[in-house]
C-alpha positions as CSV (number, residue, x, y, z in Angstrom):
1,X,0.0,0.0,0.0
2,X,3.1,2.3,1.0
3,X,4.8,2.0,-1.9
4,X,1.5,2.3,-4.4
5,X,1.1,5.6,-2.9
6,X,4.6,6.5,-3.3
7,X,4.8,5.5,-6.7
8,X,1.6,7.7,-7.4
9,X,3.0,10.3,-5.8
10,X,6.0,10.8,-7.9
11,X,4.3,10.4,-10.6
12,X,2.0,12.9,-9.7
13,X,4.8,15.5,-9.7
14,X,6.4,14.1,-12.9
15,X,3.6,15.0,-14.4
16,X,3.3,18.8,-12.8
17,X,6.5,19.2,-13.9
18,X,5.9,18.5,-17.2
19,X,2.9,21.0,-17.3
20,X,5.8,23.8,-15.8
21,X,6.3,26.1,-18.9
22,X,10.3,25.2,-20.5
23,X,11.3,29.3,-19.2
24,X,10.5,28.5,-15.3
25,X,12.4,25.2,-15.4
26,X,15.2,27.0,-16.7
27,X,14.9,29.5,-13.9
28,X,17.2,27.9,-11.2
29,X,20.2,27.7,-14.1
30,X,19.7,31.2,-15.3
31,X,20.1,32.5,-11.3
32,X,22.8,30.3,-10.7
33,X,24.9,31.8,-13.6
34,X,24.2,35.5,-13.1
35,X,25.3,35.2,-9.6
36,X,27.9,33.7,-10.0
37,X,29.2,36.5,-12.4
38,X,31.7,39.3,-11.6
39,X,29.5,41.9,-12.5
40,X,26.8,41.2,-10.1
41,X,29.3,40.6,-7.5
42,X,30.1,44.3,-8.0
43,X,26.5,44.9,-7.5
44,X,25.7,43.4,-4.3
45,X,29.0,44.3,-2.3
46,X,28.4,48.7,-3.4
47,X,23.9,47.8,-2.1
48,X,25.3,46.9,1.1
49,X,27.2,48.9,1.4
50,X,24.9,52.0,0.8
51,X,22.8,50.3,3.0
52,X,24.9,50.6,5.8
53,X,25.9,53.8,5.2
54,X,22.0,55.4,5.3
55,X,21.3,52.9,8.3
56,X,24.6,54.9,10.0
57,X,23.1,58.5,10.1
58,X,20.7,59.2,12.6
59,X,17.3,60.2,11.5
60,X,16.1,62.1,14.4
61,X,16.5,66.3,14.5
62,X,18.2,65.8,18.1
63,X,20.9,63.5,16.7
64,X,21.3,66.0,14.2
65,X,21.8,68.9,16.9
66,X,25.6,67.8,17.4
67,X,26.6,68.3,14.0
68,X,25.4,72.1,14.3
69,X,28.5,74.5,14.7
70,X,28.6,76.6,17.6
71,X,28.7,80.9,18.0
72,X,27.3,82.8,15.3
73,X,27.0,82.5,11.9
74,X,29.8,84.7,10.8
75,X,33.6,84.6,9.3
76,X,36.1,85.2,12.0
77,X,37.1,87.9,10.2
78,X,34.0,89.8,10.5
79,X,33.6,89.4,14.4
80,X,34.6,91.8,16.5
81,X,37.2,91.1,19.4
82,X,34.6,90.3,22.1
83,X,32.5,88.1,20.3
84,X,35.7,86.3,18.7
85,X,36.7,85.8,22.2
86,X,33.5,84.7,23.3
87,X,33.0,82.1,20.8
88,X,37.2,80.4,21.2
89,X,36.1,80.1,24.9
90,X,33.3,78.1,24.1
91,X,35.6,74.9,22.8
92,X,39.4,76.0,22.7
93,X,41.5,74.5,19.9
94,X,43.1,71.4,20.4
95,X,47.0,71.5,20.0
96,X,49.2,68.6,19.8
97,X,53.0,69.0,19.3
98,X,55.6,66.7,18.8
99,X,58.9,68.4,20.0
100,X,60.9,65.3,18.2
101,X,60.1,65.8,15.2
102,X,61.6,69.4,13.8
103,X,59.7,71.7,11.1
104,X,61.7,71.4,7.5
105,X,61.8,74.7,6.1
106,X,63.6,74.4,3.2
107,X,62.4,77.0,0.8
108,X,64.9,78.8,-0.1
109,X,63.2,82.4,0.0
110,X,62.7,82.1,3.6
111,X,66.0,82.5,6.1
112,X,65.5,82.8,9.5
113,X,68.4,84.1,11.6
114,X,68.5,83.9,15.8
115,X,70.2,87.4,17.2
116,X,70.9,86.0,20.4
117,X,73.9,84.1,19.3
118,X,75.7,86.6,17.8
119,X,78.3,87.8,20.0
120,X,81.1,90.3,20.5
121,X,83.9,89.0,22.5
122,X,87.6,89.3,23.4
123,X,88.1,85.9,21.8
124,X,86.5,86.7,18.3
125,X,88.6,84.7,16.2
126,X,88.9,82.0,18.5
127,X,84.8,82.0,19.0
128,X,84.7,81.9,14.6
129,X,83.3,85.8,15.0
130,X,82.8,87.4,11.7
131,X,84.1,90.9,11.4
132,X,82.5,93.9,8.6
133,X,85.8,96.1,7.2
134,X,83.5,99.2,5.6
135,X,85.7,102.0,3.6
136,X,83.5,105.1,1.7
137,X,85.3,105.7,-1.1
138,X,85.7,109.3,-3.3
139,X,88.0,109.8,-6.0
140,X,90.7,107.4,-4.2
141,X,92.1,105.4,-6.9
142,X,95.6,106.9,-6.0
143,X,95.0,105.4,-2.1
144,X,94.0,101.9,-3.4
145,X,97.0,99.8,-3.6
146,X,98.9,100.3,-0.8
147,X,94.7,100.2,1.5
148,X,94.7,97.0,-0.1
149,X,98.3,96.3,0.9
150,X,97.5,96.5,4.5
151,X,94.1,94.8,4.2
152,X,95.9,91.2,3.1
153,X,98.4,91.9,5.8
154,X,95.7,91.8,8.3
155,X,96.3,88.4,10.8
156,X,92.4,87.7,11.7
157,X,91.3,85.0,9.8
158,X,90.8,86.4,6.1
159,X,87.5,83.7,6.1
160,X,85.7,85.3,8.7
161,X,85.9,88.8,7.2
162,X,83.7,90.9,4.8
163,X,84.5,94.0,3.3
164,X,81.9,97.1,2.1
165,X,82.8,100.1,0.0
166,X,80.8,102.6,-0.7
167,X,81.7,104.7,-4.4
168,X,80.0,108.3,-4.5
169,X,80.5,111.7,-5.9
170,X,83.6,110.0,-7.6
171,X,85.1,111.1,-11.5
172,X,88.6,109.1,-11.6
173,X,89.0,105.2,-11.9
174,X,88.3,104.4,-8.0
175,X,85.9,101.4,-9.6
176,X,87.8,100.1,-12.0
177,X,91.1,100.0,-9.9
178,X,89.1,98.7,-7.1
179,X,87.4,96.0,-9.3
180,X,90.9,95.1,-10.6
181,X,92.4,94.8,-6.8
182,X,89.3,92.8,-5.6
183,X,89.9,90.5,-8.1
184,X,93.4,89.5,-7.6
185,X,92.7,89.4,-3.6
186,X,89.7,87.0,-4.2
187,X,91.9,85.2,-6.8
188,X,94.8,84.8,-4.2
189,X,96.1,82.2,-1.4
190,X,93.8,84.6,1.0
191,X,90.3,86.1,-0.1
192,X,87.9,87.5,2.1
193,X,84.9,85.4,2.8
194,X,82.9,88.2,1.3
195,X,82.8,91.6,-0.4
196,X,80.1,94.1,-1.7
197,X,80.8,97.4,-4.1
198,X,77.8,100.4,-3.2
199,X,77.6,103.1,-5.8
200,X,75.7,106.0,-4.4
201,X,75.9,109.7,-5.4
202,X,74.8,113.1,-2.7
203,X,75.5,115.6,-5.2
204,X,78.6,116.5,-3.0
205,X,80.5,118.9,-5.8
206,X,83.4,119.9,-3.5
207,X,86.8,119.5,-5.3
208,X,88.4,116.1,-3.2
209,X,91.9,116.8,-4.5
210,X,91.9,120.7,-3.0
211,X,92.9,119.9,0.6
212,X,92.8,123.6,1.7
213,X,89.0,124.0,0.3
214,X,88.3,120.3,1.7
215,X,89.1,121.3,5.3
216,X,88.2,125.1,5.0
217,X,86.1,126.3,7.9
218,X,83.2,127.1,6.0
219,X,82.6,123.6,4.6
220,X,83.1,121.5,7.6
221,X,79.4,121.6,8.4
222,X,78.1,120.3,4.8
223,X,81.2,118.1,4.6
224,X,80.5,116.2,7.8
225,X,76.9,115.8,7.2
226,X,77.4,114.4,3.7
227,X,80.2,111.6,5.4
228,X,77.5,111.0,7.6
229,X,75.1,110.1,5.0
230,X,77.6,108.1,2.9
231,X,78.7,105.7,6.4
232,X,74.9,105.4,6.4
233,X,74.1,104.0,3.5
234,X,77.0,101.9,3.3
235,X,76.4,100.8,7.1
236,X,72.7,99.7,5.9
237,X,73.6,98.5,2.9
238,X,76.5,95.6,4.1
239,X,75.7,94.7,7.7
240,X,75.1,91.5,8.1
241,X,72.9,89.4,10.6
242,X,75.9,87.4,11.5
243,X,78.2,90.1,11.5
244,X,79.8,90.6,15.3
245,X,82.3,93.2,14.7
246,X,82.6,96.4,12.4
247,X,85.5,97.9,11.2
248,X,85.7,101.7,9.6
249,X,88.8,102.1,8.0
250,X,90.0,105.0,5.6
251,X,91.2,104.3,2.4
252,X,94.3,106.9,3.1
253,X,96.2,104.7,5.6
254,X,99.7,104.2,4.4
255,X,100.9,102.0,7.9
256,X,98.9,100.4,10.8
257,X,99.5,97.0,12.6
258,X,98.7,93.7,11.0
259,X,96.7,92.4,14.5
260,X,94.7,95.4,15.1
261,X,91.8,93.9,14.9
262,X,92.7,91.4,17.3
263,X,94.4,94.3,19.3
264,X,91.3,96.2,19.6
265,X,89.3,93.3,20.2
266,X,91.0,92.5,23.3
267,X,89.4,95.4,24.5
268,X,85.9,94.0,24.4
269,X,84.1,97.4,24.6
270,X,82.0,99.0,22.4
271,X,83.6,101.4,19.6
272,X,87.4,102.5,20.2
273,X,89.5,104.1,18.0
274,X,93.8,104.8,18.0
275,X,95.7,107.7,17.7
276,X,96.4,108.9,14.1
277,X,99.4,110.7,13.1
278,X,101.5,111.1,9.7
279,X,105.2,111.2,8.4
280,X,106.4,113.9,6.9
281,X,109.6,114.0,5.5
282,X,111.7,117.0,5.1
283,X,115.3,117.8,4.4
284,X,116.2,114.3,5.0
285,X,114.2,114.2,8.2
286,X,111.0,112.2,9.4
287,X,108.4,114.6,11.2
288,X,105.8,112.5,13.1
289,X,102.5,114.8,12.6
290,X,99.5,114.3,14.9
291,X,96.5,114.4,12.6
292,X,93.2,113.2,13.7
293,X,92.0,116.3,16.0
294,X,88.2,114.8,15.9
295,X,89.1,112.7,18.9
296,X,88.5,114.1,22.1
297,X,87.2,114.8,25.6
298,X,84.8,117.4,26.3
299,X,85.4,120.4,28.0
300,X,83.2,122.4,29.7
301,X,84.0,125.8,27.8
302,X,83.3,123.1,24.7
303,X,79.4,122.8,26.2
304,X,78.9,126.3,27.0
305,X,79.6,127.5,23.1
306,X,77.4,124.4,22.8
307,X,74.6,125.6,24.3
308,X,75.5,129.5,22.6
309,X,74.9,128.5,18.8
310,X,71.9,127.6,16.9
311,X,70.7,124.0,16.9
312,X,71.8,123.8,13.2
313,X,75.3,124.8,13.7
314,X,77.9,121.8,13.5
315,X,81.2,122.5,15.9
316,X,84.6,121.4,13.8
317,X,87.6,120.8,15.6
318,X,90.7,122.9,14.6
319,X,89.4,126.4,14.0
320,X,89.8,128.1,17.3
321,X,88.9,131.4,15.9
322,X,85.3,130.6,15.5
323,X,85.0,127.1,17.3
324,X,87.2,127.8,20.7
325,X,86.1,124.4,22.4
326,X,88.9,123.9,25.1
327,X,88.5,120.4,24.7
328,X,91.2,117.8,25.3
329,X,92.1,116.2,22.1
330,X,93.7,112.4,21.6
331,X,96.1,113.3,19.4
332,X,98.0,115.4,21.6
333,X,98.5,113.3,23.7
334,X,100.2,109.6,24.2
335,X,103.0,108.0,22.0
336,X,103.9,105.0,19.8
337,X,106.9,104.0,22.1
338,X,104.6,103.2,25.2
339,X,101.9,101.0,26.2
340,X,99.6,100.7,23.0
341,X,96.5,99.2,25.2
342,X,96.1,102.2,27.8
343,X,92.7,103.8,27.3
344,X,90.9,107.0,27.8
345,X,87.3,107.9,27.6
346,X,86.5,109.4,24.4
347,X,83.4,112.4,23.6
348,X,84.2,112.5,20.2
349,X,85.6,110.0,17.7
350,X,87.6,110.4,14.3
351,X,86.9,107.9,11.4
352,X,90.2,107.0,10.1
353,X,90.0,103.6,11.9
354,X,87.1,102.3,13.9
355,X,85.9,99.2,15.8
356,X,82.4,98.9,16.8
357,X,80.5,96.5,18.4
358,X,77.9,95.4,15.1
359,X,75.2,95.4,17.9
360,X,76.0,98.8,18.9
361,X,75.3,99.8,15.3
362,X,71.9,97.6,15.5
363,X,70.4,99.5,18.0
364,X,70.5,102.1,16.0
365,X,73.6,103.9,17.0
366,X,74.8,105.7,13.6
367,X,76.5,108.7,11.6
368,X,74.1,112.0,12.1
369,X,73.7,113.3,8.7
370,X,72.5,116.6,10.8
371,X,73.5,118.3,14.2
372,X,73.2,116.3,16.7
373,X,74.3,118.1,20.0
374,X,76.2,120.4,17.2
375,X,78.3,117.3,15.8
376,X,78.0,115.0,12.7
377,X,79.3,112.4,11.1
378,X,81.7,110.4,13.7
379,X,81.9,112.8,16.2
380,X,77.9,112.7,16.2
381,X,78.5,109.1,16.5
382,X,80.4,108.9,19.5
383,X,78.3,111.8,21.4
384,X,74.9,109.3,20.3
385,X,76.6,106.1,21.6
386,X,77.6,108.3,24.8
387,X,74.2,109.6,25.4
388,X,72.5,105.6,25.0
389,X,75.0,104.4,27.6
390,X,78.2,102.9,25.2
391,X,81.4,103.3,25.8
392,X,83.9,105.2,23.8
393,X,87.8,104.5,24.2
394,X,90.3,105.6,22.8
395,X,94.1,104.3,22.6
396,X,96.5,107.9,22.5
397,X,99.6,105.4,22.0
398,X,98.3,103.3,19.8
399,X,99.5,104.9,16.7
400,X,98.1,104.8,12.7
401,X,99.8,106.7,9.9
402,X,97.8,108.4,7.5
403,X,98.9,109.9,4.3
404,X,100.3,113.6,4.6
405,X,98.0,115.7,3.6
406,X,100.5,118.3,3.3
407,X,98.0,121.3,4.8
408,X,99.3,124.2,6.0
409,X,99.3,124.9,9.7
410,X,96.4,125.5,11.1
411,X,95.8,128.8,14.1
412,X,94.4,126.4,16.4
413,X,97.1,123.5,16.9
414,X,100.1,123.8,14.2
415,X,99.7,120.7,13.0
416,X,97.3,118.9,10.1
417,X,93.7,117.6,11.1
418,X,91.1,115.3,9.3
């Protein structure tokens, strides 16, 4: 009985198969080979994935809420200072560092330089200190040779120095000559690490070969004022952020030391300066000159004319007619046979042959192209460095020789004067 009724059974659904139409029994073939192709693969992974993607964000408008930014709805740029404040203090910034891991900055348009390392000391070359020689220059191609003759003799490391000219005013070959002798020195077993050639004019017509109309009376004040510019410009113009040490050096120097820069050094104060005198030979005979009057101490008869002229009124030294100063001057005093490291205190300063501190310059200590306290140029200098607190020394036996400038003698001290 069992098996009759599973016999009609099966034949039953034999025959209900047959009646299925040929596209239906090919149904379960069709699905199998569509899903089993690539394409739909594709399909079904990017559905379910939408579909958890929509089922991720919350519907609800509380949910929402914390997605809302907070304070108003303006640019920070359009706040005002309370309101800016207001809103930072609602969620400060968050701010991680990483102290071990330093910022590259390697662009090379961008230089970033830290002050506090540069340093003036007693043991400049020693400490690697680099040292700024600056010389204006005016019709000096006659000078050049023998100022670069000294410059190569100089002992401080030649690698650690720069040099700055200034050319203005000028109508002989001062920058050809002076192109020619910077090339050989830079060509040589010793160039400088550095150098730099200014060209600026002022408009200064005054006849540089004419000693006597140089250093008449009447053009000291325009003169000095004009110097001042020039040492200006050229100060601006070459100084250095790692510059420690500036040097202002004539180009009419026909003898100085070799170490003076190491011999000034050793001082380790701000701006000091040495005694300037000149040979002059006659009948055989060597006359040692004393010729840098622009040196000197301050006299009290010196600040009451001070305080007598008008504000515009520059003071020169060495015209005791109209200026009579009573001041003590440097090159009167001292000599080359004895100690060349005793100091004095300074008021004044000449420019022949300067050492400054490069920060003293930074602060803004400079040449007065004006009158200030009725001085310019380096005179104005040293009375501006004395009035912000620097020290000015100079060394009366420390002796350089300048060129003769064969003037006559002058009513206030018999002998020749910057």
């Amino acid at each position: 009985m069992k098996d009759l009724s599973y016999k009609s059974l099966k034949s039953r659904v034999e025959t209900s198969a047959q009646q299925i139409p040929p596209q239906l029994r090919e149904f379960p073939r069709i699905a199998r080979s569509l899903l089993t192709k690539g394409r739909m693969i594709y399909l079904i992974v990017a559905s379910v994935f939408v579909w958890l993607l929509m089922s991720s964000i919350p519907a609800s408008s509380d949910n929402l809420k914390k997605y809302y930014c907070f304070g108003p709805a303006q640019s920070p740029l359009e706040m005002d200072m309370n309101t800016y404040a207001d809103w930072h203090r609602q969620a400060p910034s968050e701010v991680l560092f990483n102290n071990h891991v330093p910022l590259d900055m390697r662009n090379s348009s961008v230089q970033a330089y830290d002050l506090n390392h540069i340093k003036s000391t007693r043991d400049a070359a020693k400490n690697k200190e680099k040292v700024l020689i600056l010389t204006p220059l005016r019709d000096s191609a006659d000078y050049l040779t023998k100022y670069f003759e000294l410059l190569m003799a100089l002992t401080y490391p030649h690698e650690l120095i720069d040099l700055g000219f200034l050319i203005s005013d000028t109508t002989d070959e001062t920058l050809a000559i002076l192109s020619t002798e910077i090339h050989n020195v830079q060509n040589g077993p010793k160039p400088f690490r550095n150098v730099e050639i200014f060209t600026k004019d002022f408009g200064v017509t005054l006849d540089n070969k004419d000693v006597q109309q140089r250093h008449a009376a009447h053009a000291q004040g325009p003169r000095r004022k004009a110097m001042g510019k020039a040492r200006n410009f050229l100060l601006y113009s070459a100084l250095k952020p790692d510059h420690s040490w500036v040097m202002w050096r004539d180009v009419d120097i026909v003898e100085s030391p070799a170490s003076i820069l190491e011999d000034f050094i050793r001082h380790d104060t701000d701006i000091i300066v040495p005694n300037i005198w000149f040979h002059r030979y006659k009948d055989g005979k060597d006359i040692e000159g004393r010729f840098d009057y622009n040196s000197w101490v301050e006299s009290d008869k010196g600040r009451a004319l001070a305080k007598s002229l008008p504000d515009d009124v520059v003071i020169a030294e060495g015209y005791k007619d109209i200026f009579d100063t009573g001041r003590k001057h440097m090159a009167r005093l001292g000599h080359w046979q004895y100690d060349n490291h005793e100091e004095m205190e300074l008021d004044g300063v000449g420019g022949v042959n300067i050492v400054v501190k490069a920060d003293v310059h930074r602060a803004g200590i400079n040449f007065p192209c004006y009158s200030f306290e009725h001085q310019a140029e380096t005179e104005g200098f040293a009375k501006m460095a004395k009035r912000a607190g620097y020290r000015v020394v100079g060394l009366p036996n420390y002796v350089v020789w300048h060129i003769d400038t064969d003037e006559k003698k002058s009513k206030a001290n018999g002998n020749s004067q910057s």
